[in-house]
C-alpha positions in Angstrom: 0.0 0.0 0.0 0.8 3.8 -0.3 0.7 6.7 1.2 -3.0 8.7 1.0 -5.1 11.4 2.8 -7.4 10.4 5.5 -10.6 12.3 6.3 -10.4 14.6 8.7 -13.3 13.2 11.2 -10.5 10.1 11.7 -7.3 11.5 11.7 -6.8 15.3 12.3 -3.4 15.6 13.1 -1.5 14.7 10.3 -2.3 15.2 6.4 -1.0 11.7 4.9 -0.4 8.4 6.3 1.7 5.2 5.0 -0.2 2.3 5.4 3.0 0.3 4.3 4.3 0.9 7.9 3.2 -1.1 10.1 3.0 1.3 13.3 1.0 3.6 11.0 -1.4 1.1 10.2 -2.0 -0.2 13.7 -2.8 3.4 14.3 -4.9 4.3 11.4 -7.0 1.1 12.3 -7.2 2.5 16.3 -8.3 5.8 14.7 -10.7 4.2 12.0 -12.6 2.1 15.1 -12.7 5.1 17.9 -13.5 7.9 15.3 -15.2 6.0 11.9 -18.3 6.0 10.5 -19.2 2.5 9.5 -18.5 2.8 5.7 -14.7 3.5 7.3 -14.9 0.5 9.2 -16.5 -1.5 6.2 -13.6 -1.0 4.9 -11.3 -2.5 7.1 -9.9 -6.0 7.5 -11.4 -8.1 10.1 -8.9 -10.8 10.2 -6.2 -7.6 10.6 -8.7 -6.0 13.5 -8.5 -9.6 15.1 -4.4 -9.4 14.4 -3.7 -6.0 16.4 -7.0 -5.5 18.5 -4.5 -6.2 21.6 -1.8 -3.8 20.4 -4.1 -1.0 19.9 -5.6 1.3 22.5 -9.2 1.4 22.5 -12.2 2.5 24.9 -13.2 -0.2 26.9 -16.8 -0.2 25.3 -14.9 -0.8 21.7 -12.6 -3.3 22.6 -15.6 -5.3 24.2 -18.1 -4.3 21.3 -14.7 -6.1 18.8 -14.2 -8.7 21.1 -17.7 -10.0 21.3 -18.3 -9.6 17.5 -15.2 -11.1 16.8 -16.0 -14.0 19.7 -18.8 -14.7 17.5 -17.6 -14.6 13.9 -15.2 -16.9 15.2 -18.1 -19.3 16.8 -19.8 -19.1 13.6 -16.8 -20.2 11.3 
């Protein structure tokens, strides 16, 4: 991936962001569940939100909201 130009409703503090890197990424993803509208977290990767939900710092109601979703995807598979 490359660099691009998030909205400004996720990420307001810088202009352009590298998804290549991976510490970018893990952030962009923290900032797309906190501050997204759902067409932002459509388009996200689940398995990737499973991958780094631990390693990201989210409010306690998000991380439990992910956990229980992705409790369940995974109960489903």
């Amino acid at each position: 991936m490359k660099s691009f130009r998030p909205p400004t409703y996720i990420v307001w503090s810088t202009d352009q962001i590298n998804l290549s890197d991976p510490f970018q990424r893990r952030w962009y993803i923290q900032q797309v569940l906190t501050h997204g509208r759902a067409e932002d977290v459509r388009n996200l990767d689940v398995d990737e939100i499973a991958a780094v939900l631990d390693e990201i710092i989210l409010p306690a109601d998000v991380r439990s909201l992910w956990r229980r979703f992705l409790e369940m995807r995974h109960a489903e598979g």
